[in-house]
PASE-169808 format. One record per residue (C-alpha): residue number from 0; chain; z, x, y. Coordinates in Angstrom, 3 decimals. Layout:
REM residues N
<num:NUM | chaine:A | pz:Z | px:X | py:Y>
...
REM end
This chain:
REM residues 192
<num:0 | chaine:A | pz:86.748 | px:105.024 | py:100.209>
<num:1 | chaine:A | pz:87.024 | px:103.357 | py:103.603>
<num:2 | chaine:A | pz:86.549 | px:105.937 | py:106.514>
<num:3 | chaine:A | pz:90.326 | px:107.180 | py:107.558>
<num:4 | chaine:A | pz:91.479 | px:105.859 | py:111.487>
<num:5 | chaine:A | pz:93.432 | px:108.012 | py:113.041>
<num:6 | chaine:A | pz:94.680 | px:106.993 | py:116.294>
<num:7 | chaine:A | pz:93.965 | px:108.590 | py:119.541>
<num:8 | chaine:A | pz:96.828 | px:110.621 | py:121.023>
<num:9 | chaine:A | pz:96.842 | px:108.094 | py:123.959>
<num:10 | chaine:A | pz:97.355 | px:105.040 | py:121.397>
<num:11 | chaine:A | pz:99.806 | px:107.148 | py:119.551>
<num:12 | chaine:A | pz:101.850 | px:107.837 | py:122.850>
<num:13 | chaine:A | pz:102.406 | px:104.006 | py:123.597>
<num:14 | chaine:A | pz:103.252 | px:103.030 | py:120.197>
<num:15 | chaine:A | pz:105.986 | px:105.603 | py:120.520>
<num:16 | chaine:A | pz:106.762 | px:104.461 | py:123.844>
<num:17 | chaine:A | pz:106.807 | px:100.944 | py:122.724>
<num:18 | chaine:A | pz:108.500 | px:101.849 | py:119.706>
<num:19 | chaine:A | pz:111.538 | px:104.185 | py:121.338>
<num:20 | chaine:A | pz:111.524 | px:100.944 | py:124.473>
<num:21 | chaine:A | pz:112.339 | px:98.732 | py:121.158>
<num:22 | chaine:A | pz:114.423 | px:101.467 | py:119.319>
<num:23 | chaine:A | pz:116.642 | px:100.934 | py:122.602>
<num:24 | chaine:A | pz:116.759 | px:97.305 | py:122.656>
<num:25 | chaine:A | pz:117.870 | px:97.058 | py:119.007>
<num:26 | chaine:A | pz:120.866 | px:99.913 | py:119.947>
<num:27 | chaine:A | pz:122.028 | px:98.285 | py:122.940>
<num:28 | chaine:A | pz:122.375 | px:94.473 | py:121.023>
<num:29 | chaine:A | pz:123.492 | px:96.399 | py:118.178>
<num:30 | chaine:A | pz:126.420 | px:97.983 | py:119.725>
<num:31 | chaine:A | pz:127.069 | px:94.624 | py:121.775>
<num:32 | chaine:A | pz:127.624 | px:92.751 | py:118.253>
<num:33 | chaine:A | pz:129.258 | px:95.326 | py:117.172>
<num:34 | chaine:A | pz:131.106 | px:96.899 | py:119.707>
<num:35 | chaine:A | pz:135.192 | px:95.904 | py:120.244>
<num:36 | chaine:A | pz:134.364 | px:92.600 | py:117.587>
<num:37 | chaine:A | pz:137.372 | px:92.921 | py:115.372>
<num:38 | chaine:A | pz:136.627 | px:89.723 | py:113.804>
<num:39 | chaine:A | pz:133.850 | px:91.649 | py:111.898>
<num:40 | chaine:A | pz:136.745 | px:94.286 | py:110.554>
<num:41 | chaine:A | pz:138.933 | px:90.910 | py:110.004>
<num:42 | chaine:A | pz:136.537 | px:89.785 | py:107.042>
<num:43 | chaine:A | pz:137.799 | px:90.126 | py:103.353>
<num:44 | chaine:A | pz:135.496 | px:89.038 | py:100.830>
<num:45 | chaine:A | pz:132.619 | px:88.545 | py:102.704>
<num:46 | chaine:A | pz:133.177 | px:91.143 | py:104.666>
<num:47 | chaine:A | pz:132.668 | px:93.420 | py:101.689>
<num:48 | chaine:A | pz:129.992 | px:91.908 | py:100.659>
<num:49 | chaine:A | pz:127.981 | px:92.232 | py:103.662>
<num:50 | chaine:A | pz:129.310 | px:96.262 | py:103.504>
<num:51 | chaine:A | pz:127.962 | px:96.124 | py:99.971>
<num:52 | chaine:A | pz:124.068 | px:94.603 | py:101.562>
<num:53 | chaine:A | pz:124.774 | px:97.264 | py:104.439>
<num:54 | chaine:A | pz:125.439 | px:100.476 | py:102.240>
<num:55 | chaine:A | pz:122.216 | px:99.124 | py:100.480>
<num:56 | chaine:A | pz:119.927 | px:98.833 | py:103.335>
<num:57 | chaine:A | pz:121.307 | px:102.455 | py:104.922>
<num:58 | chaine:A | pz:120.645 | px:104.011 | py:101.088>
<num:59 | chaine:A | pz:116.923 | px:103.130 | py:101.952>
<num:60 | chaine:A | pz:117.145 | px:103.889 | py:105.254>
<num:61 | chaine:A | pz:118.145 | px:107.157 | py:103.995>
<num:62 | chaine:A | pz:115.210 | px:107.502 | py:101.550>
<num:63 | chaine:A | pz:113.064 | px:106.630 | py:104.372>
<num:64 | chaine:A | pz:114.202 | px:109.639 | py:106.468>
<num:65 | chaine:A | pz:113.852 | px:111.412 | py:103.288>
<num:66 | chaine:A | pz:110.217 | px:110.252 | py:102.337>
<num:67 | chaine:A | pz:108.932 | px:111.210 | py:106.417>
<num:68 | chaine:A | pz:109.983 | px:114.642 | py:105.946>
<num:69 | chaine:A | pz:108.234 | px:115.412 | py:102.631>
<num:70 | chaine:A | pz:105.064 | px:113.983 | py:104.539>
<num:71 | chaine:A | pz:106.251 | px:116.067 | py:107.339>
<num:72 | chaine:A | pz:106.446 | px:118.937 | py:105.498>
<num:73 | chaine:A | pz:103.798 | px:118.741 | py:103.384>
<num:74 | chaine:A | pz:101.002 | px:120.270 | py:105.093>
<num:75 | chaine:A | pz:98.594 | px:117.388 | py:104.985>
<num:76 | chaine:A | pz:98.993 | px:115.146 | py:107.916>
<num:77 | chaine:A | pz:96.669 | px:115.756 | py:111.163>
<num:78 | chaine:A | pz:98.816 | px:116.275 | py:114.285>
<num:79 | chaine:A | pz:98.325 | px:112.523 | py:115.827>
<num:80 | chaine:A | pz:99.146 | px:111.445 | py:112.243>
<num:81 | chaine:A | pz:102.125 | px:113.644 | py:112.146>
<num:82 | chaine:A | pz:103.684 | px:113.011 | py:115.488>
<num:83 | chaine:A | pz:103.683 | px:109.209 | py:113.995>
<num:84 | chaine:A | pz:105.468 | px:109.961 | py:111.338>
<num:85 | chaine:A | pz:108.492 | px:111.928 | py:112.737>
<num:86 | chaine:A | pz:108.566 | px:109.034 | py:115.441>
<num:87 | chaine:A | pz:108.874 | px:106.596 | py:112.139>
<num:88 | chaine:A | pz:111.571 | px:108.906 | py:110.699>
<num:89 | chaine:A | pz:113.478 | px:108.729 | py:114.064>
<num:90 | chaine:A | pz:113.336 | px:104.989 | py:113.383>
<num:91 | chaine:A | pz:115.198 | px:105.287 | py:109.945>
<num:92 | chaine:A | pz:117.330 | px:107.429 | py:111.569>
<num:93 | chaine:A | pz:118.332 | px:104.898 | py:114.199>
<num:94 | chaine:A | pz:118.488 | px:102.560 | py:111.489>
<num:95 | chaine:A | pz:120.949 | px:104.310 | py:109.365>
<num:96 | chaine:A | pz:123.177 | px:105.162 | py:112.634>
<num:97 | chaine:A | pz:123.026 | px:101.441 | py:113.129>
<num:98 | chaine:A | pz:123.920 | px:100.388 | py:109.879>
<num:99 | chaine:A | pz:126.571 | px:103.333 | py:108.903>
<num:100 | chaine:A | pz:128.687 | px:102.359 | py:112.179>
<num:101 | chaine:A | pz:128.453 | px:98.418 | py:111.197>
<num:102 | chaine:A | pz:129.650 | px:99.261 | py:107.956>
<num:103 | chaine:A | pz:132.636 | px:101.358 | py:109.085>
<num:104 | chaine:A | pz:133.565 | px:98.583 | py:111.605>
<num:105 | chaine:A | pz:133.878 | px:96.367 | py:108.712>
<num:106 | chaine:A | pz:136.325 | px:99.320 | py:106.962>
<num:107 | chaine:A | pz:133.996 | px:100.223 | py:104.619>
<num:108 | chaine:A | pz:132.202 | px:103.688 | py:103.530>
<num:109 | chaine:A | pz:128.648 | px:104.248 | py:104.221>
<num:110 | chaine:A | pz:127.053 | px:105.859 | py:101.600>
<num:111 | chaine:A | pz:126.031 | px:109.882 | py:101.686>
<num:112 | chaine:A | pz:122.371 | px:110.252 | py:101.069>
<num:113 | chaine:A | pz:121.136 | px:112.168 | py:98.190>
<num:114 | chaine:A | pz:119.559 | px:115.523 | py:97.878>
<num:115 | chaine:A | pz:115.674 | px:114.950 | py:98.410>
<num:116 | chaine:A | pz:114.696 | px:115.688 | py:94.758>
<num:117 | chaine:A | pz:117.082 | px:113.362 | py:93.602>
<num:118 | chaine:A | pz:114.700 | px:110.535 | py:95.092>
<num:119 | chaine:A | pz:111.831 | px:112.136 | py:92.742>
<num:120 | chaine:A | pz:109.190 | px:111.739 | py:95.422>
<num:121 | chaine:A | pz:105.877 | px:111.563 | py:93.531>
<num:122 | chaine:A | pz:104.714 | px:114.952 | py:95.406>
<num:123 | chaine:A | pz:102.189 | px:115.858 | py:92.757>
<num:124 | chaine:A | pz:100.317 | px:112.750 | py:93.724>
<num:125 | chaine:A | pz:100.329 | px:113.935 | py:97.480>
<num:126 | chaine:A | pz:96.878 | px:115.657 | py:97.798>
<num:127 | chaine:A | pz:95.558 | px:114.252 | py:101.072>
<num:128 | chaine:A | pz:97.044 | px:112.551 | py:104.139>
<num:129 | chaine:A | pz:95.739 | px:109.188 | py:103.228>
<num:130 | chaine:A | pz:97.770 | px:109.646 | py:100.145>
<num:131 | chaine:A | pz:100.772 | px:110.558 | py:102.451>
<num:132 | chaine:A | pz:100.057 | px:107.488 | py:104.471>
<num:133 | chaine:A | pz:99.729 | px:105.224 | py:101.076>
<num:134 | chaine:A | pz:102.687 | px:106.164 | py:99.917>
<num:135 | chaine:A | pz:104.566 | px:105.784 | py:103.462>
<num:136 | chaine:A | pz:103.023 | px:102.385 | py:103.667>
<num:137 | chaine:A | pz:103.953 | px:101.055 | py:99.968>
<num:138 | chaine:A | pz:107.747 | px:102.420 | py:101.169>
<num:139 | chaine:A | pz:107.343 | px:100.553 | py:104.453>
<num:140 | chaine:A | pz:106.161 | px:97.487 | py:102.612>
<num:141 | chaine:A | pz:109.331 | px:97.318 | py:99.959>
<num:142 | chaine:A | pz:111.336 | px:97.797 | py:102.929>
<num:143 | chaine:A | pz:110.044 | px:94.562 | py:104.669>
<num:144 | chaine:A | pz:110.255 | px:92.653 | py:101.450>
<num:145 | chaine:A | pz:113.998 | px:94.313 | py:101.168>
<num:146 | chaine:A | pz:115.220 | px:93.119 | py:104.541>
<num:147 | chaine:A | pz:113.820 | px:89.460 | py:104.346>
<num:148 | chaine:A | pz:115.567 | px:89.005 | py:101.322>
<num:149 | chaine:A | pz:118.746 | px:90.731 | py:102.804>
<num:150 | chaine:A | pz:118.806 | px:88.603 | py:105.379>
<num:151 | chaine:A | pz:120.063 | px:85.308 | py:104.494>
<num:152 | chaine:A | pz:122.732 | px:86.713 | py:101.936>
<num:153 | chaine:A | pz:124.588 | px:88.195 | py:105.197>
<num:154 | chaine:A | pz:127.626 | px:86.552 | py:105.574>
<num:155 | chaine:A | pz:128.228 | px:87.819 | py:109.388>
<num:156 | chaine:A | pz:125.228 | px:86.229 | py:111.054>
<num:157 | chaine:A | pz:124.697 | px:88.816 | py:113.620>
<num:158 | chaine:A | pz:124.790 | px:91.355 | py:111.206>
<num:159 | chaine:A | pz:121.999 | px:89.306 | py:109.720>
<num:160 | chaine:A | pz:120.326 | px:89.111 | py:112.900>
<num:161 | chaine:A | pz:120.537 | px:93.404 | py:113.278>
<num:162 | chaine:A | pz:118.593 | px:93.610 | py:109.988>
<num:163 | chaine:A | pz:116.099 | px:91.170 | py:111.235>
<num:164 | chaine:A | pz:115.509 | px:93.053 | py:114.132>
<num:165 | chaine:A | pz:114.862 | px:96.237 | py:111.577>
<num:166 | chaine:A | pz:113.203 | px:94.439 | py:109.526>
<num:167 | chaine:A | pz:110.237 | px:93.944 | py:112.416>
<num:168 | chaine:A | pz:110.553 | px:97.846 | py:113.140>
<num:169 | chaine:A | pz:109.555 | px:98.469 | py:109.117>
<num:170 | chaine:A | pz:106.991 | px:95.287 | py:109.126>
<num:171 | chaine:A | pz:105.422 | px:97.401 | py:112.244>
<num:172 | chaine:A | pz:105.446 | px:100.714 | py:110.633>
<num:173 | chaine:A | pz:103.528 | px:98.992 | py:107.548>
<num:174 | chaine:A | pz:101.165 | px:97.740 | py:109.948>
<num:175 | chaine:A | pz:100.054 | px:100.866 | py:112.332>
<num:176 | chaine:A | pz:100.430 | px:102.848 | py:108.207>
<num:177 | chaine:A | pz:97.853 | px:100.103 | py:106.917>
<num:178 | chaine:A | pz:95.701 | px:100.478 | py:109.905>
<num:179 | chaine:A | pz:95.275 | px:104.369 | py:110.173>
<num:180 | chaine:A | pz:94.122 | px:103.770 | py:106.431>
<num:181 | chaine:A | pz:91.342 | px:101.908 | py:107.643>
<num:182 | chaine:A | pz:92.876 | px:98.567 | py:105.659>
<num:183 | chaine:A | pz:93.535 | px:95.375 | py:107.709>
<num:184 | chaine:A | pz:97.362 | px:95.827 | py:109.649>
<num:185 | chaine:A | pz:98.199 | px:92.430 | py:108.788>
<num:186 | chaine:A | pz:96.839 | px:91.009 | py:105.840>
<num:187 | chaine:A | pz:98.479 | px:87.883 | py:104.824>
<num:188 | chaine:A | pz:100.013 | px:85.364 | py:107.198>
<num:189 | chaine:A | pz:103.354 | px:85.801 | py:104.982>
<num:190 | chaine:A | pz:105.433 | px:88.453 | py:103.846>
<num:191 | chaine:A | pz:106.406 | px:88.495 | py:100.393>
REM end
């Protein structure tokens, strides 16, 4: 088993800085799109469609925020490892603001999340933090792969251009979760 990374507090601070600097950036261009643009709450059909790919991505976004708080909570995560994680579960939570106000500017419902059980966590399996961190990264890694595909369905294209913006937020978080288990951050040229 490879030696576990954890970063330095120092590292850990500018990720978060970089991270809440980004977190920004996709808030403020979010709101701009979506802000006053009543051609968005004009949409029919496709509008409910994209409200359909929206409730989607905020039901993972939602099981996201879920997942970081059983890690969270569970005991096992060292404090620069844990200070990571509830900056990554302010992400989601961004995220589902984001996408919960986008989908009641197009007039739909955004959906409630579930209880946390009711995601049926594999907590048994959680015996170390590099099992926390594998299990964070596999999440972080079907969110990438959920986004890209996502994307070009989106009839609205700055809508689609919101969830690309997320979608580099989760691809990072898969990265820096690959890393601190000692694996490469980036280990294909494509995402699949």
């Amino acid at each position: 088993m490879p030696e576990l990374f954890i970063p330095s507090f120092r590292t850990l601070a500018r990720r978060v800085f970089l991270a809440r600097t980004g977190q920004a950036a996709l808030s403020a261009t979010a709101v701009a799109l979506l802000a006053g643009n009543e051609a968005l709450a004009a949409q029919s059909k496709s509008g409910t469609k994209d409200v359909t790919i929206l409730n989607t991505a905020l039901g993972a976004e939602q099981e996201a925020i879920a997942a970081y708080q059983v890690g969270a909570e569970s005991g096992l995560l060292q404090k620069p490892v844990l200070d990571l994680a509830v900056a990554f579960q302010g992400h989601h939570k961004a995220h589902a603001d984001l996408l919960a106000s986008a989908i009641k500017k197009l007039g739909g419902t955004p959906s409630a999340p579930k209880q946390p059980a009711d995601y049926h966590f594999p907590t048994s399996k959680l015996k170390s933090q590099a099992d926390v961190l594998r299990f964070a990264a596999d999440l972080e890694k079907g969110a990438v792969s959920a986004y890209l595909g996502a994307i070009p369905l989106f009839h609205n294209r700055d809508l689609a251009k919101a969830a690309g913006s997320i979608l580099g937020d989760e691809a990072m978080h898969w990265a820096v979760l690959r890393q601190a288990l000692g694996e490469t951050p980036v280990p294909e040229a494509f995402v699949a």
